[in-house]
Backbone as CSV, one residue per row, in Angstrom:
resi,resn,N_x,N_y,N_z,CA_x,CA_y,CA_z,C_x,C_y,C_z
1,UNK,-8.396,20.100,-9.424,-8.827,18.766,-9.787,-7.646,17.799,-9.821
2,UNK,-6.880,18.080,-10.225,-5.377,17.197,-10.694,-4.684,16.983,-8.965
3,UNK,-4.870,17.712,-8.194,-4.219,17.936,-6.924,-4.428,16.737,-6.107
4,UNK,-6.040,16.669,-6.342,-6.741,15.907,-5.417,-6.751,14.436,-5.962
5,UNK,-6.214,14.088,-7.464,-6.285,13.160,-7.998,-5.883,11.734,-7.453
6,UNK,-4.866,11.855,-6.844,-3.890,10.811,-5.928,-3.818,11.105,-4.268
7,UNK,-4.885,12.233,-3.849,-5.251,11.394,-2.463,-6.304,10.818,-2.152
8,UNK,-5.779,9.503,-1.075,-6.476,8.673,-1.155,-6.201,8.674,0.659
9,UNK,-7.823,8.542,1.149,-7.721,8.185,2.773,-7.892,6.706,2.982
10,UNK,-7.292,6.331,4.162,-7.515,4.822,4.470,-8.160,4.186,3.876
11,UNK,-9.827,4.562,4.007,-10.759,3.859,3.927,-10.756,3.530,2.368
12,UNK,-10.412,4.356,1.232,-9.697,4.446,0.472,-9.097,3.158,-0.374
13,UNK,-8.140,3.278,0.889,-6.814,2.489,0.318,-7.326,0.819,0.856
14,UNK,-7.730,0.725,2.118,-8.711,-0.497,2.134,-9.695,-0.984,1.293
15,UNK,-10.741,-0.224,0.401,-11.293,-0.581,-0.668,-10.784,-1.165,-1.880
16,UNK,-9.614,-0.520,-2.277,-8.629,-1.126,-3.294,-8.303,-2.561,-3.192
17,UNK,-7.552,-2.494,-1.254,-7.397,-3.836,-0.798,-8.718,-4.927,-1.494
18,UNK,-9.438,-5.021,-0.837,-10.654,-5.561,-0.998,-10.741,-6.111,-2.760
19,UNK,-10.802,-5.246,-3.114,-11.261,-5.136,-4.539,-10.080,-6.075,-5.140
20,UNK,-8.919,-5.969,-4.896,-7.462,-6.952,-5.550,-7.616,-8.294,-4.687
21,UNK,-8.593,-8.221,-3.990,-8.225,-9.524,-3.074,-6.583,-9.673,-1.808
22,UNK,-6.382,-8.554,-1.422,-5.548,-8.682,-0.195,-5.977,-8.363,0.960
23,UNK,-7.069,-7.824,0.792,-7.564,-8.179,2.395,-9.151,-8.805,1.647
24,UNK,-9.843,-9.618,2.782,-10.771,-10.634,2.500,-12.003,-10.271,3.585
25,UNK,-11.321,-9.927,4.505,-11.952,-9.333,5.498,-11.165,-8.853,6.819
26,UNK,-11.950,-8.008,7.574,-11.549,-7.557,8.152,-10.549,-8.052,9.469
27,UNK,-9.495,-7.651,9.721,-8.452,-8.223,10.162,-7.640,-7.001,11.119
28,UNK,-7.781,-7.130,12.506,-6.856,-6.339,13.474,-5.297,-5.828,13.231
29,UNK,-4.897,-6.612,12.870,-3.427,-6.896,12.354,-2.766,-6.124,11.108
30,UNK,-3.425,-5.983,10.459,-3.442,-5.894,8.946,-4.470,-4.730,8.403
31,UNK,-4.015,-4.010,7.513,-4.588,-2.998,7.181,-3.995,-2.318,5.808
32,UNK,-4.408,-2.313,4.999,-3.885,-2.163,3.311,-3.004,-0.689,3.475
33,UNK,-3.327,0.181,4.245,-2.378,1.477,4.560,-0.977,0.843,5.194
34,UNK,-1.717,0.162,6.734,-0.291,-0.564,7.503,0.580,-1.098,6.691
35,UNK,-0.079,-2.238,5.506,1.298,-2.592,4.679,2.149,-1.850,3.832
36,UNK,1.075,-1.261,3.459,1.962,0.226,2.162,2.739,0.497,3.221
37,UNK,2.589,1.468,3.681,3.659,2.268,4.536,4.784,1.236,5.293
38,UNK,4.311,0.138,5.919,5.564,-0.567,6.617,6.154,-1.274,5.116
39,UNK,5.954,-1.636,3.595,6.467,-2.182,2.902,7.537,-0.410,2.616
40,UNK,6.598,0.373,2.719,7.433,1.323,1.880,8.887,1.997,3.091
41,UNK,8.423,1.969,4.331,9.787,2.418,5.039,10.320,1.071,5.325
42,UNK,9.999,0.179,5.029,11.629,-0.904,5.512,12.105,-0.855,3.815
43,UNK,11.621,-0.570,2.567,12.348,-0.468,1.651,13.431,0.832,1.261
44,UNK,12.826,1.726,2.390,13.371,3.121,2.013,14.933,2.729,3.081
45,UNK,14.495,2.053,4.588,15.725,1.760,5.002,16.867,0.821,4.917
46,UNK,15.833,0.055,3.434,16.792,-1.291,2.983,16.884,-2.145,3.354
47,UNK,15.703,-2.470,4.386,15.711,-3.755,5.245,14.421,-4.384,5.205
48,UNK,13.909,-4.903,4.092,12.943,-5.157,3.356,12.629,-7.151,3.959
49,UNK,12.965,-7.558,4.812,12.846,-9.044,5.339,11.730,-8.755,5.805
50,UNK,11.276,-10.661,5.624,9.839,-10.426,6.086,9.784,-9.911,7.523
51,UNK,10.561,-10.912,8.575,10.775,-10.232,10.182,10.549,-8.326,10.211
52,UNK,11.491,-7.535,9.138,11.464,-6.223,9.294,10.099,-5.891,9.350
53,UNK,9.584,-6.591,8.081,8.535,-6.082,7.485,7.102,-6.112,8.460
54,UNK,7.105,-7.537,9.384,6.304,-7.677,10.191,6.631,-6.588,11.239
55,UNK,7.645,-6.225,11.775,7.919,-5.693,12.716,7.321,-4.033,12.344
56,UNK,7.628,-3.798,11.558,6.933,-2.434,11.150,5.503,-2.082,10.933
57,UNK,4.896,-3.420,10.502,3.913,-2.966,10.619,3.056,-3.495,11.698
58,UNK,3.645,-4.049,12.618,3.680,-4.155,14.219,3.320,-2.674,15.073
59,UNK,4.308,-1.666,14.265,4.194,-0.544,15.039,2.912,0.364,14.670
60,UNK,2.656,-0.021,13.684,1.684,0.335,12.680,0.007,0.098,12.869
61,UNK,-0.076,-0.912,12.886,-1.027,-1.866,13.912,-1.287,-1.920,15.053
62,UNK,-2.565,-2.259,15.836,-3.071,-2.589,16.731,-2.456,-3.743,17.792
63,UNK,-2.135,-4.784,16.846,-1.071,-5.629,17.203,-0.031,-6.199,16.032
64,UNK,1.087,-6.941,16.386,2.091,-7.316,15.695,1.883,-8.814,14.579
65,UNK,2.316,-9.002,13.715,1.914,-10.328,12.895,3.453,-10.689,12.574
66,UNK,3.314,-12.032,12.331,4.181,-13.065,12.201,4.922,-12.900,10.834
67,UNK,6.186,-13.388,10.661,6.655,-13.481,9.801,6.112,-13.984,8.873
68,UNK,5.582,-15.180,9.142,5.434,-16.083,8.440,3.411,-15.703,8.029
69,UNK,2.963,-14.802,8.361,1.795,-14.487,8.611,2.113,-13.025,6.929
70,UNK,2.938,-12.162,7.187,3.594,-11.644,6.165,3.780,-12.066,5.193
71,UNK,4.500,-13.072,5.115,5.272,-14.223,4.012,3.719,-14.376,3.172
72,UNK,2.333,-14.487,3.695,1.522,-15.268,2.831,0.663,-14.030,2.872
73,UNK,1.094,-12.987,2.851,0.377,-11.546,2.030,1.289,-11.395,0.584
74,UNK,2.239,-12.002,0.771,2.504,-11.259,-0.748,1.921,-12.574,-1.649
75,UNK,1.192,-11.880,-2.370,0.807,-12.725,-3.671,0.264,-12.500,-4.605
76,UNK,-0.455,-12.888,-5.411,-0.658,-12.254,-6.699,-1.694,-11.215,-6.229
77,UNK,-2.443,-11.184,-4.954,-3.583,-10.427,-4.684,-2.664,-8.782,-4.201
78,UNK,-1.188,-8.997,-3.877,-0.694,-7.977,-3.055,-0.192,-7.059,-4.338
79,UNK,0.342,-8.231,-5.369,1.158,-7.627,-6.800,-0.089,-6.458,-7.206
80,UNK,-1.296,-7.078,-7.377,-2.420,-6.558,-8.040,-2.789,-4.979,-7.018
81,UNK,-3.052,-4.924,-5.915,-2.882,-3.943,-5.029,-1.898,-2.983,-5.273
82,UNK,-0.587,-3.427,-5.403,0.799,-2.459,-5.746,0.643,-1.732,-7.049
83,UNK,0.453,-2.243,-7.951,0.119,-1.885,-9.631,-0.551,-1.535,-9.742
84,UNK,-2.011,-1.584,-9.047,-3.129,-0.566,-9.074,-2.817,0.783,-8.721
85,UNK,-1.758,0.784,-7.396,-1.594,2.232,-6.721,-0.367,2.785,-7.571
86,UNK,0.574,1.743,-8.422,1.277,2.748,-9.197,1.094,3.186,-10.439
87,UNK,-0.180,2.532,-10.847,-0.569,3.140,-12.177,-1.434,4.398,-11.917
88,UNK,-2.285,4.308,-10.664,-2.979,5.645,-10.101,-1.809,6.884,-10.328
89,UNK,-0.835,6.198,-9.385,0.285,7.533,-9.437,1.146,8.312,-10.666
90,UNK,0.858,7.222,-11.556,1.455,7.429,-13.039,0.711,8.457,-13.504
91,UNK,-0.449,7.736,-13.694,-1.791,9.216,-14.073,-2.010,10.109,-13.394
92,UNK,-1.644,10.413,-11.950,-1.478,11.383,-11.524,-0.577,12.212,-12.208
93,UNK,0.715,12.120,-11.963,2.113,12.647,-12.438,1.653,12.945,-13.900
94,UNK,1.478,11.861,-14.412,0.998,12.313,-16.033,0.030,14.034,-16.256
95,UNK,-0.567,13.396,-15.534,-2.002,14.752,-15.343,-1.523,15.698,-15.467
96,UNK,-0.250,15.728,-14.130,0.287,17.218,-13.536,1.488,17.381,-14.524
97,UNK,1.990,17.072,-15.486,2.815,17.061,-16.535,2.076,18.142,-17.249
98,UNK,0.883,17.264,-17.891,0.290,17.962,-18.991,-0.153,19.152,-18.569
99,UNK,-0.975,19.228,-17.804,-1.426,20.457,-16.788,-0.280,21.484,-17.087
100,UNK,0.829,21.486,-16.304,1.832,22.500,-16.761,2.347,22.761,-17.823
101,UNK,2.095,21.762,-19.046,2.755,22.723,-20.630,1.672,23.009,-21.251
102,UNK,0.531,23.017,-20.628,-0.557,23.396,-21.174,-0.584,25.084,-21.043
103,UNK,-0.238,25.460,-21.977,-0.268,27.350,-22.068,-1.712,28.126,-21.253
């Protein structure tokens, strides 16, 4: 039960979108997984600009989006998206904490 707690498939992770208001509708470009993952490897390689950021999830995507197309995803709808998935992960980890000192 605890294992399965924190996976989550696309369709998934697009519902969340939805639900925080970062995606509105459906959009070629853009995809609530595509941004996680292209926010999370240009931060892992430290090159976290919007240009990177578009560019990654360029590769990610169907097609490529604009810097400036980037620039107006982050907002309070993207904050709300991020904090949702790290409080999921908290209670995950939490779970699997307790789980193991549990005799």
């Amino acid at each position: 039960m605890f294992d399965t707690l924190f996976s989550l498939s696309f369709s998934d992770l697009d519902s969340i979108a939805r639900k925080s208001g970062l995606i509105l509708r459906r959009f070629l470009k853009f995809s609530a997984s595509g941004f996680l993952l292209a926010l999370l490897r240009s931060v892992t390689k430290g090159d976290a600009s919007l240009s990177h950021l578009a560019m990654q999830l360029g590769t990610l995507q169907s097609s490529a989006m604009s810097r400036q197309g980037m620039h107006k995803r982050f907002s309070p709808a993207s904050s709300a998206f991020l904090r949702w998935l790290n409080a999921r992960y908290l209670l995950f980890q939490l779970a699997r904490t307790q789980k193991g000192s549990v005799p």
